[in-house]
FILO-236187 format. One record per atom (N, C-alpha, C, CB): x, y, z; residue in one letter; atom name. Coordinates in Angstrom, 3 decimals. Glycine has a CB too. Example, Ala and Ser with C-alpha at 12.3 -4.5 7.8 and 13.67 -1.06 7.14 Angstrom:
# residues 2
xx = 13.190	yy = -5.690	zz = 7.800	rest = a	atom = N
xx = 12.300	yy = -4.500	zz = 7.800	rest = a	atom = CA
xx = 13.200	yy = -3.300	zz = 7.800	rest = a	atom = C
xx = 11.308	yy = -4.473	zz = 9.046	rest = a	atom = CB
xx = 12.850	yy = -2.250	zz = 7.080	rest = s	atom = N
xx = 13.670	yy = -1.060	zz = 7.140	rest = s	atom = CA
xx = 12.900	yy = 0.030	zz = 7.870	rest = s	atom = C
xx = 14.084	yy = -0.598	zz = 5.725	rest = s	atom = CB
# end
This chain:
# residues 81
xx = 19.859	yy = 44.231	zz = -67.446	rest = x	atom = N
xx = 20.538	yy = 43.087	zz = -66.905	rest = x	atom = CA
xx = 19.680	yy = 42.440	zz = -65.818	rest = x	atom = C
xx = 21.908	yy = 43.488	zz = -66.356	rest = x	atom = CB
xx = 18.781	yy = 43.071	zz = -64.885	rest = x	atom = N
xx = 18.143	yy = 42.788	zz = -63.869	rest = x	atom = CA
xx = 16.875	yy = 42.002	zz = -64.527	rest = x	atom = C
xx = 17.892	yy = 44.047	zz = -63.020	rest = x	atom = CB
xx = 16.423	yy = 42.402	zz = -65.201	rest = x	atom = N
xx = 15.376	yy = 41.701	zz = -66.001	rest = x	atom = CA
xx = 15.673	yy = 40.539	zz = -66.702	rest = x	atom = C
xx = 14.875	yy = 42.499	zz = -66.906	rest = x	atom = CB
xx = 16.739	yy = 40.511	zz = -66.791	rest = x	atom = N
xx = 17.486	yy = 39.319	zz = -67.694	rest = x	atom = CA
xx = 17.828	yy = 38.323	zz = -66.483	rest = x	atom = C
xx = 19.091	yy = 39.886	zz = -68.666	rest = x	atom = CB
xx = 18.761	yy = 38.590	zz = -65.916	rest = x	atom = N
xx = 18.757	yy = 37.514	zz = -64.661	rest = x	atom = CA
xx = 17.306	yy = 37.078	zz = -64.060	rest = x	atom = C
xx = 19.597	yy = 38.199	zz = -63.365	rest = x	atom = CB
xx = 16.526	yy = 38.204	zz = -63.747	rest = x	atom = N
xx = 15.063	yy = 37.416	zz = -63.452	rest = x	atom = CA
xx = 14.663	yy = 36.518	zz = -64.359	rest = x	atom = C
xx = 13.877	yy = 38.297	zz = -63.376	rest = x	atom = CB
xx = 14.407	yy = 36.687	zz = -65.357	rest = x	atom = N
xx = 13.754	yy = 36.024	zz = -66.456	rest = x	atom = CA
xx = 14.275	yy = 34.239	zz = -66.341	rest = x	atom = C
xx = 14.289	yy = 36.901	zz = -68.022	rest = x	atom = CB
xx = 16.040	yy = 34.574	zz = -66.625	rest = x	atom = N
xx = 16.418	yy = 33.522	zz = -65.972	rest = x	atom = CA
xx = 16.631	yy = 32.522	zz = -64.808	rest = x	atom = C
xx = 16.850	yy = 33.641	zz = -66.141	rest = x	atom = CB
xx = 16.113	yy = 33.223	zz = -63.531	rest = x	atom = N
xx = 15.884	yy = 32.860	zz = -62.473	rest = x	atom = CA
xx = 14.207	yy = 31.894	zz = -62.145	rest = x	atom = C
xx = 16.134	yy = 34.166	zz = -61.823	rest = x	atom = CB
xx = 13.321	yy = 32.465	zz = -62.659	rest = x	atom = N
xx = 12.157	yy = 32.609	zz = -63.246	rest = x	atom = CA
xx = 11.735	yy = 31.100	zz = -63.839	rest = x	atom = C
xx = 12.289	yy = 33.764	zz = -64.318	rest = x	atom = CB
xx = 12.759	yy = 30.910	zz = -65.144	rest = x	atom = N
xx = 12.646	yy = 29.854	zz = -65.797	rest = x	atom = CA
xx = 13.133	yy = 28.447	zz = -65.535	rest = x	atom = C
xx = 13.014	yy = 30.182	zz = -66.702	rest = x	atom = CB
xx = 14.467	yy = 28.863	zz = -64.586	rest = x	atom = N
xx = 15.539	yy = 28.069	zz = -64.373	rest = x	atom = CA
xx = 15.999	yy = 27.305	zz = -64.959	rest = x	atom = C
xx = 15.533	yy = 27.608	zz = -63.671	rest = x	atom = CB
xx = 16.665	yy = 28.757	zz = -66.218	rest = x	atom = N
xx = 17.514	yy = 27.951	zz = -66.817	rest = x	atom = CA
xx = 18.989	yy = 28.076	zz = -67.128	rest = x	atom = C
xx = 17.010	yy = 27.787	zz = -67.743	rest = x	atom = CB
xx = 20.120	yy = 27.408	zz = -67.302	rest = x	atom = N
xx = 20.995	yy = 27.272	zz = -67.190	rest = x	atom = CA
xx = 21.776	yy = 27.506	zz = -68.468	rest = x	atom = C
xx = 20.983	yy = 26.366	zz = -66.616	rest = x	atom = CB
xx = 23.084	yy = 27.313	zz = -68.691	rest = x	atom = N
xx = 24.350	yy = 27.519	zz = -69.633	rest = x	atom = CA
xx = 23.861	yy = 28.326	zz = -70.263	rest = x	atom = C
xx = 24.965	yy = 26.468	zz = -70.482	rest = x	atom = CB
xx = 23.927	yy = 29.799	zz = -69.706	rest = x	atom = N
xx = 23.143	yy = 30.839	zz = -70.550	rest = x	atom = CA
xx = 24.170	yy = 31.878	zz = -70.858	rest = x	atom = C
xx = 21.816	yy = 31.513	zz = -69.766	rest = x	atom = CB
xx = 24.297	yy = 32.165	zz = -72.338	rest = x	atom = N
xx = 25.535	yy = 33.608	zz = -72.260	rest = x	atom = CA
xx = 24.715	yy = 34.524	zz = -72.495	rest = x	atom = C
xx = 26.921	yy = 33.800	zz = -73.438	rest = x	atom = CB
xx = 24.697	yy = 35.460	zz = -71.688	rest = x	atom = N
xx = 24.370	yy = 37.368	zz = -71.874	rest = x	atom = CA
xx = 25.561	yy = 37.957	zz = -72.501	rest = x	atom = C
xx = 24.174	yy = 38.381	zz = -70.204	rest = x	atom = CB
xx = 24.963	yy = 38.663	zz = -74.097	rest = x	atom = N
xx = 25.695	yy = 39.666	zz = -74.520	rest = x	atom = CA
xx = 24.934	yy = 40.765	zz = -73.973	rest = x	atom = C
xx = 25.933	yy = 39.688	zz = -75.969	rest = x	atom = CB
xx = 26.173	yy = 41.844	zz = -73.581	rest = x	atom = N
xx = 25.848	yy = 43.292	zz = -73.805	rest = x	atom = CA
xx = 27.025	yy = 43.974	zz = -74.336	rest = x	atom = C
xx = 25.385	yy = 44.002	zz = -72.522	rest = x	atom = CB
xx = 26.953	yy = 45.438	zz = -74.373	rest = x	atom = N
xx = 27.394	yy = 45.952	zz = -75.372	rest = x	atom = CA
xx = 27.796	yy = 46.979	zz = -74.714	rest = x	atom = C
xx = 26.631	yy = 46.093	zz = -76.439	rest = x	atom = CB
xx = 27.481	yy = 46.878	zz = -72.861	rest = x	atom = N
xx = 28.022	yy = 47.656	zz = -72.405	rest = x	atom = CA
xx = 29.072	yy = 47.330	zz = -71.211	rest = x	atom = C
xx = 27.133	yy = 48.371	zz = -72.213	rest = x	atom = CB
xx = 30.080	yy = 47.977	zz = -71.248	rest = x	atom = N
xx = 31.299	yy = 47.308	zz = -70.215	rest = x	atom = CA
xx = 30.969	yy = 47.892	zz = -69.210	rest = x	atom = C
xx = 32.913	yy = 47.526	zz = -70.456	rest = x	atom = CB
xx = 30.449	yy = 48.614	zz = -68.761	rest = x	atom = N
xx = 30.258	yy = 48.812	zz = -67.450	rest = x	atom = CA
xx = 29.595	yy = 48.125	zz = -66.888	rest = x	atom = C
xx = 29.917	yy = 49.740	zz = -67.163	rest = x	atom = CB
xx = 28.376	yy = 47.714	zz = -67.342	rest = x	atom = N
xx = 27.446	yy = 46.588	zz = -66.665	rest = x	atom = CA
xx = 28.141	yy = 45.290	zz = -66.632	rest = x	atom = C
xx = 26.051	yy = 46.359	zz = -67.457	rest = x	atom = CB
xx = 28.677	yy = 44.733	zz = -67.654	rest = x	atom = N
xx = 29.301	yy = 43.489	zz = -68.207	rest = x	atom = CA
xx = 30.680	yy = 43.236	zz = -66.807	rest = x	atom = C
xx = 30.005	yy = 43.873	zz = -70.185	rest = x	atom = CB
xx = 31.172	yy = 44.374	zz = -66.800	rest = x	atom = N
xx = 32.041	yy = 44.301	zz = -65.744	rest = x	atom = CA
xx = 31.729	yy = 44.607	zz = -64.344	rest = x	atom = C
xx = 32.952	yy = 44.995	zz = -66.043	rest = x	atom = CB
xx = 30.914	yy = 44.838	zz = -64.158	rest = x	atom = N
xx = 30.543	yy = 45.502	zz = -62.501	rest = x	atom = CA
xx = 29.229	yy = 44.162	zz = -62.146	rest = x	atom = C
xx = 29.611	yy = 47.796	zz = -62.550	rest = x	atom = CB
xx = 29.009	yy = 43.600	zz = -62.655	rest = x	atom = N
xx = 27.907	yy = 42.558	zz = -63.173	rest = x	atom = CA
xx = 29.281	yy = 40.792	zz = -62.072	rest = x	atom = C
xx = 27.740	yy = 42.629	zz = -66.032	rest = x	atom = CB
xx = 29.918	yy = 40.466	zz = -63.294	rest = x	atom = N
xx = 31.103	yy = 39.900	zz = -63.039	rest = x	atom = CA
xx = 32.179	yy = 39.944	zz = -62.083	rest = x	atom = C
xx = 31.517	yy = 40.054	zz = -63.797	rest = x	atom = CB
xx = 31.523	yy = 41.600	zz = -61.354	rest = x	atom = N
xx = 32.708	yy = 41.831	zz = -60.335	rest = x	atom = CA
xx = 34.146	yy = 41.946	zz = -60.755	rest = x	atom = C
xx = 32.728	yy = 40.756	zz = -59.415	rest = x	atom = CB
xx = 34.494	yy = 42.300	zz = -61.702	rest = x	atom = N
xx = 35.422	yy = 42.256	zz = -62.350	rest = x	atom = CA
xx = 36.014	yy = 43.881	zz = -61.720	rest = x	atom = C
xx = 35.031	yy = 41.916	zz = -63.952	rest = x	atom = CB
xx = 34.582	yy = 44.857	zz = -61.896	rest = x	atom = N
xx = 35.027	yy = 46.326	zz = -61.851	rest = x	atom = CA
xx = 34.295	yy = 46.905	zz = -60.632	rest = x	atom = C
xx = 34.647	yy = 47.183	zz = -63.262	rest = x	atom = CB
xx = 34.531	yy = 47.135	zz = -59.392	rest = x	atom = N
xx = 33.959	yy = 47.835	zz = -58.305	rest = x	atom = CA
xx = 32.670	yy = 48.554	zz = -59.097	rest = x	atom = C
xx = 35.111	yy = 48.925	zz = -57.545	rest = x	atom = CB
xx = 31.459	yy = 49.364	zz = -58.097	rest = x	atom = N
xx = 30.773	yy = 49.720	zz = -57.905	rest = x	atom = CA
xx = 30.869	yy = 50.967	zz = -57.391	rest = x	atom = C
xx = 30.366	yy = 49.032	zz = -57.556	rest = x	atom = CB
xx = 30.622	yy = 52.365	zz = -57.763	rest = x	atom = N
xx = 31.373	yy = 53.480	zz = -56.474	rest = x	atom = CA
xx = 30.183	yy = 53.296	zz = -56.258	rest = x	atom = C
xx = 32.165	yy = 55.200	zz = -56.551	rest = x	atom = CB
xx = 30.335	yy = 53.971	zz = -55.100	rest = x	atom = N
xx = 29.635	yy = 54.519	zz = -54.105	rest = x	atom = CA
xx = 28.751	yy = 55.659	zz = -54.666	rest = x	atom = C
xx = 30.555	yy = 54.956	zz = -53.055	rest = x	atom = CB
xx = 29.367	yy = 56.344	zz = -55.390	rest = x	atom = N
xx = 28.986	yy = 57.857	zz = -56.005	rest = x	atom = CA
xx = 27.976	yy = 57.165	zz = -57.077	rest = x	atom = C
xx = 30.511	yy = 58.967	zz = -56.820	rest = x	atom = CB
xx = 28.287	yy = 56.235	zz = -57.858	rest = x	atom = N
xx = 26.957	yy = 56.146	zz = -58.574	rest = x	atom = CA
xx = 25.701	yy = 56.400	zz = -58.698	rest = x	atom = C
xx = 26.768	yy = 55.531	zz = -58.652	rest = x	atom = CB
xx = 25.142	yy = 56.840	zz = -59.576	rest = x	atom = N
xx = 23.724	yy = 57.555	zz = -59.287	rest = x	atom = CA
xx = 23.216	yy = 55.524	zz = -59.998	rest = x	atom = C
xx = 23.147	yy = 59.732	zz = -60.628	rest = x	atom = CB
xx = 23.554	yy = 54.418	zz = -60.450	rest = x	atom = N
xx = 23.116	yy = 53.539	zz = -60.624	rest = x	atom = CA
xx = 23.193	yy = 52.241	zz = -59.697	rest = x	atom = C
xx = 23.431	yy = 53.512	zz = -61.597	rest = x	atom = CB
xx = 24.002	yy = 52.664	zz = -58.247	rest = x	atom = N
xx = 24.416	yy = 51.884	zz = -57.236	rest = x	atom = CA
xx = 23.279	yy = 50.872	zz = -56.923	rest = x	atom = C
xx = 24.812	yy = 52.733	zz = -56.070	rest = x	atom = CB
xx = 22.053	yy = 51.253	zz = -56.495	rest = x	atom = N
xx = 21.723	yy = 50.089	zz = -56.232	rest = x	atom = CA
xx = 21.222	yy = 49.224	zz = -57.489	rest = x	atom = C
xx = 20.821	yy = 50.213	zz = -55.229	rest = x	atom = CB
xx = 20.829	yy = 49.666	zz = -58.676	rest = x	atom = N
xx = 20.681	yy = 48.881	zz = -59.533	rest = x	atom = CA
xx = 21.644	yy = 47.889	zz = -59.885	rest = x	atom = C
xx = 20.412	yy = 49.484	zz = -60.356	rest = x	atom = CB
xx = 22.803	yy = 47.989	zz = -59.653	rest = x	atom = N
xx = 24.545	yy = 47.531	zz = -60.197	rest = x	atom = CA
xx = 24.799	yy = 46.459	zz = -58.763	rest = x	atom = C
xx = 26.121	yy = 49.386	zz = -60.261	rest = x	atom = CB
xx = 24.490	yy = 46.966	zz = -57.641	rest = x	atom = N
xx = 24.342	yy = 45.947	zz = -56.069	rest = x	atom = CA
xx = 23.158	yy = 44.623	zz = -56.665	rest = x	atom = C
xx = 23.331	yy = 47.221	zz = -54.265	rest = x	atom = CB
xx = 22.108	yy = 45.045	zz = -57.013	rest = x	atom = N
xx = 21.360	yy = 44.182	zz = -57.239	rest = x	atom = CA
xx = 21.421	yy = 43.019	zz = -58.238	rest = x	atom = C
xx = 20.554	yy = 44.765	zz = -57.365	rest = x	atom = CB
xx = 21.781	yy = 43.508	zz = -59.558	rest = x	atom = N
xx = 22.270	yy = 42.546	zz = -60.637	rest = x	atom = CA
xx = 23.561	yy = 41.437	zz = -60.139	rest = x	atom = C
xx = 22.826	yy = 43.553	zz = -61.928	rest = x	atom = CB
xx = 24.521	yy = 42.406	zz = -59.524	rest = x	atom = N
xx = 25.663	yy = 41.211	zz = -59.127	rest = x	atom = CA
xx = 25.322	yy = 40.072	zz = -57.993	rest = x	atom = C
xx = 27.023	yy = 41.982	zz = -58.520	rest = x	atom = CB
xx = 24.040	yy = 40.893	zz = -57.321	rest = x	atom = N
xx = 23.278	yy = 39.728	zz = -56.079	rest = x	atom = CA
xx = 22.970	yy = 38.995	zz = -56.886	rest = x	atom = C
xx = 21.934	yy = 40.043	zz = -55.054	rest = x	atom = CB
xx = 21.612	yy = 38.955	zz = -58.052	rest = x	atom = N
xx = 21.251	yy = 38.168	zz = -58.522	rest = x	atom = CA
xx = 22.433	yy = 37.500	zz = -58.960	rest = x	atom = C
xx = 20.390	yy = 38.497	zz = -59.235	rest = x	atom = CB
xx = 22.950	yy = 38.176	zz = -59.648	rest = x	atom = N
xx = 23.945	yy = 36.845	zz = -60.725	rest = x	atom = CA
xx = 25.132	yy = 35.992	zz = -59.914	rest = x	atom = C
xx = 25.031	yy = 37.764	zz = -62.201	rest = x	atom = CB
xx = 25.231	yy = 36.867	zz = -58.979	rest = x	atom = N
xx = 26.002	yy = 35.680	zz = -57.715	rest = x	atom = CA
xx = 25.115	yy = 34.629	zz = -57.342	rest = x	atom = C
xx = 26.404	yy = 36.394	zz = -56.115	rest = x	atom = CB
xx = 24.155	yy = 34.947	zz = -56.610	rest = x	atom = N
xx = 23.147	yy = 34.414	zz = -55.822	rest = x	atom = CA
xx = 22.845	yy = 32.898	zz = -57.243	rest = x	atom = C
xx = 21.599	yy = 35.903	zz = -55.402	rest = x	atom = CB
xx = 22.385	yy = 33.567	zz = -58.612	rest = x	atom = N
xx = 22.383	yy = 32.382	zz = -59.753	rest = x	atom = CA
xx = 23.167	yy = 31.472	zz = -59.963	rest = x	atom = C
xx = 22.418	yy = 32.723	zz = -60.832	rest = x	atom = CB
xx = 24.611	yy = 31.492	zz = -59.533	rest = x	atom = N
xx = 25.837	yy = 30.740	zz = -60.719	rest = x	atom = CA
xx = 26.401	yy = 30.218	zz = -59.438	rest = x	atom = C
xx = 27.150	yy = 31.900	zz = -61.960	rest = x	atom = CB
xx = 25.832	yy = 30.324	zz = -57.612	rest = x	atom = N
xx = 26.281	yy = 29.557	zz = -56.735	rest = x	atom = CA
xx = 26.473	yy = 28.294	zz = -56.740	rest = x	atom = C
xx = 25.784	yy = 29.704	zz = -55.990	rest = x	atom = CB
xx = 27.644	yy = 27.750	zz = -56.516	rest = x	atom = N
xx = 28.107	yy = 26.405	zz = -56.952	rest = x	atom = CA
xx = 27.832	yy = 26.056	zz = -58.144	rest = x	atom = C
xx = 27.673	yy = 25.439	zz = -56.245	rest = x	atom = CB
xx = 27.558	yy = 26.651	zz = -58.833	rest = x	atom = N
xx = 27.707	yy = 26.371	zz = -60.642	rest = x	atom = CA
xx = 27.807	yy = 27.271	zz = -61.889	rest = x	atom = C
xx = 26.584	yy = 25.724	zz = -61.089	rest = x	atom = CB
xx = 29.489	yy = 28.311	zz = -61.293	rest = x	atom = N
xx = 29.604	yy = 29.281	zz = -62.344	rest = x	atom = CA
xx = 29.390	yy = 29.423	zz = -63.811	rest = x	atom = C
xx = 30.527	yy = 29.526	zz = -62.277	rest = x	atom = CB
xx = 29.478	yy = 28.241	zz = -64.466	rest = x	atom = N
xx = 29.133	yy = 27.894	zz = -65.883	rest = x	atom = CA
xx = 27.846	yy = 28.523	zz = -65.651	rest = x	atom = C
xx = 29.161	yy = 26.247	zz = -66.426	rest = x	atom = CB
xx = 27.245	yy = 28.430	zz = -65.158	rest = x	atom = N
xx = 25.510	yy = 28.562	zz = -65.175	rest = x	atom = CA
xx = 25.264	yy = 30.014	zz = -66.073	rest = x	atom = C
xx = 24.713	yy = 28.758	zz = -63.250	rest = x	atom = CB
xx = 25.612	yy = 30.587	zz = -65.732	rest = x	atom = N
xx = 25.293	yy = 32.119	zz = -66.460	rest = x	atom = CA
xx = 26.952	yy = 32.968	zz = -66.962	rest = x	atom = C
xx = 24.304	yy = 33.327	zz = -64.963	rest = x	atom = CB
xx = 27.093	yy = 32.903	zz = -68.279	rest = x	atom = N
xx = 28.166	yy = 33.585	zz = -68.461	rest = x	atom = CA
xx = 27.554	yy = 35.060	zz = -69.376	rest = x	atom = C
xx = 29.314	yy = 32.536	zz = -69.235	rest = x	atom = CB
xx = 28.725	yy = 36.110	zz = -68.587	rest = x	atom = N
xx = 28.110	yy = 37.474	zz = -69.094	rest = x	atom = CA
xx = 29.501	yy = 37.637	zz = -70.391	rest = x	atom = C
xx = 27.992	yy = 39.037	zz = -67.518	rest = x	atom = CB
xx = 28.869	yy = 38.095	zz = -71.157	rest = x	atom = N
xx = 30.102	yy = 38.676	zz = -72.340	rest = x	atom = CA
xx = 29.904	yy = 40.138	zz = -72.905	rest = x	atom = C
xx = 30.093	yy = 37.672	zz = -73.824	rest = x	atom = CB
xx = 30.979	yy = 40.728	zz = -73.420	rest = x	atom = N
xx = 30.708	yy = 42.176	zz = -73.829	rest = x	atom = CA
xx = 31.176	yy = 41.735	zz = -75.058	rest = x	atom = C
xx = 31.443	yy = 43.542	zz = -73.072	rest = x	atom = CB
xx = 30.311	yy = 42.788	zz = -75.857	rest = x	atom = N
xx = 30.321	yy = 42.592	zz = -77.651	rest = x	atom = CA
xx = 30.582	yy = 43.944	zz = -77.622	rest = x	atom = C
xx = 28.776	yy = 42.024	zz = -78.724	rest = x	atom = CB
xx = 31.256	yy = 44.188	zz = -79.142	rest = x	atom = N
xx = 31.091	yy = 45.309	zz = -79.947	rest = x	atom = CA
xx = 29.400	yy = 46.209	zz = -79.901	rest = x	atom = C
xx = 31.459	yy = 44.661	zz = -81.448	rest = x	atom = CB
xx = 29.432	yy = 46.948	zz = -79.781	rest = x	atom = N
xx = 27.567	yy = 47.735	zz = -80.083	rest = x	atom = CA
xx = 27.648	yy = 47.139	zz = -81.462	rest = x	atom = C
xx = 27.201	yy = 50.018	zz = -80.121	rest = x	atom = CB
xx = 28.180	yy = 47.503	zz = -82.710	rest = x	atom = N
xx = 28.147	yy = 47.203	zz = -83.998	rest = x	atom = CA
xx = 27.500	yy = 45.646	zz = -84.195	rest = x	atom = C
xx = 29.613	yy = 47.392	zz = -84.541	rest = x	atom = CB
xx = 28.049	yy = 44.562	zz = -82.925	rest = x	atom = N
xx = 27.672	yy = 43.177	zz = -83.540	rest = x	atom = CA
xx = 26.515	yy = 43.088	zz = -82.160	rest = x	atom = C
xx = 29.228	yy = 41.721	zz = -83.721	rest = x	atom = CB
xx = 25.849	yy = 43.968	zz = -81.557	rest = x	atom = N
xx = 24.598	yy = 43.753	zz = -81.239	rest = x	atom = CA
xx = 23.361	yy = 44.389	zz = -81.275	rest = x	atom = C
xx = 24.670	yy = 43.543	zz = -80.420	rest = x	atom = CB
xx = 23.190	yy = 42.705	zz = -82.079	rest = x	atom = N
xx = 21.545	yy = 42.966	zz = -83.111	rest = x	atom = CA
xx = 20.391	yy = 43.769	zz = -82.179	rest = x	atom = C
xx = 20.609	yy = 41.095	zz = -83.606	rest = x	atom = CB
xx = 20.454	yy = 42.875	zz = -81.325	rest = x	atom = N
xx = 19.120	yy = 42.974	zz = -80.186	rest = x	atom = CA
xx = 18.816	yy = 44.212	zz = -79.596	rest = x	atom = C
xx = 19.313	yy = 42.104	zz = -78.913	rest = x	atom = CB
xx = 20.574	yy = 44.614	zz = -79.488	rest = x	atom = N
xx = 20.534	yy = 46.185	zz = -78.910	rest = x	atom = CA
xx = 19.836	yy = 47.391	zz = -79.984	rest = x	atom = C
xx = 22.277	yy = 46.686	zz = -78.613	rest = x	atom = CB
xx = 19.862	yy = 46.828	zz = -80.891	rest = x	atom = N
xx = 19.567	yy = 48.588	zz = -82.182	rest = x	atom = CA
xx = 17.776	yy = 48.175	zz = -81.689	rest = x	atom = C
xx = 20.172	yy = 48.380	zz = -85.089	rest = x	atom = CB
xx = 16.744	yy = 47.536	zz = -81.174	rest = x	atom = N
xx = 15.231	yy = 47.266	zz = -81.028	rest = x	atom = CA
xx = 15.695	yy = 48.194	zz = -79.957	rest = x	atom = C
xx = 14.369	yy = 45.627	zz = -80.780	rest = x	atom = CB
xx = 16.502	yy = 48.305	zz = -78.939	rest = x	atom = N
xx = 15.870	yy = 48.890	zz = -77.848	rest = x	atom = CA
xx = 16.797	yy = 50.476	zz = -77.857	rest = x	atom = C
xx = 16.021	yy = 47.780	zz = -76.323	rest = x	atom = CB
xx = 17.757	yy = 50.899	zz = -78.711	rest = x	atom = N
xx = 18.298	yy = 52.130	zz = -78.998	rest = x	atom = CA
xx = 17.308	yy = 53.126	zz = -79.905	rest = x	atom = C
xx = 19.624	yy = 51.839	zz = -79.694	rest = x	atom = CB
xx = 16.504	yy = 53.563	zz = -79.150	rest = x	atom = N
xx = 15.520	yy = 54.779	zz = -79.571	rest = x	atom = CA
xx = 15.251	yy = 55.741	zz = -78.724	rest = x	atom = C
xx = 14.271	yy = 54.398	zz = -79.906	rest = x	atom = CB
# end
């Protein structure tokens, strides 16, 4: 996700949807789902929601995150090895 928001930060570009396939990121990303504390992925999970806040300031359309089925993502089976 962090690489993905850079990339997009990077390019500057806009009305962008991110699938993933995973709800934890998808939601802790969105702020939708707290962050513990206990996480062994805390600051990685602090950092993505900076970026993607810090991105969609005054223009939430700007980056929308979505969660898919694993089954309907393609992109994901290149990097599941």
């Amino acid at each position: 996700m962090i690489a993905c928001l850079k990339y997009i930060e990077q390019n500057n570009l806009h009305s962008v949807i991110i699938y993933s396939d995973s709800t934890i990121i998808v939601n802790q990303t969105n702020a939708t789902w707290r962050i513990k504390e206990s996480s062994p992925l805390l600051s990685e999970g602090l950092r993505a929601r900076e970026l993607y806040t810090n991105l969609c300031f005054g223009e939430p359309e700007r980056i929308i995150i979505k969660w898919i089925p694993r089954e309907q993502n393609k992109a994901g089976f290149y990097f599941d090895s």
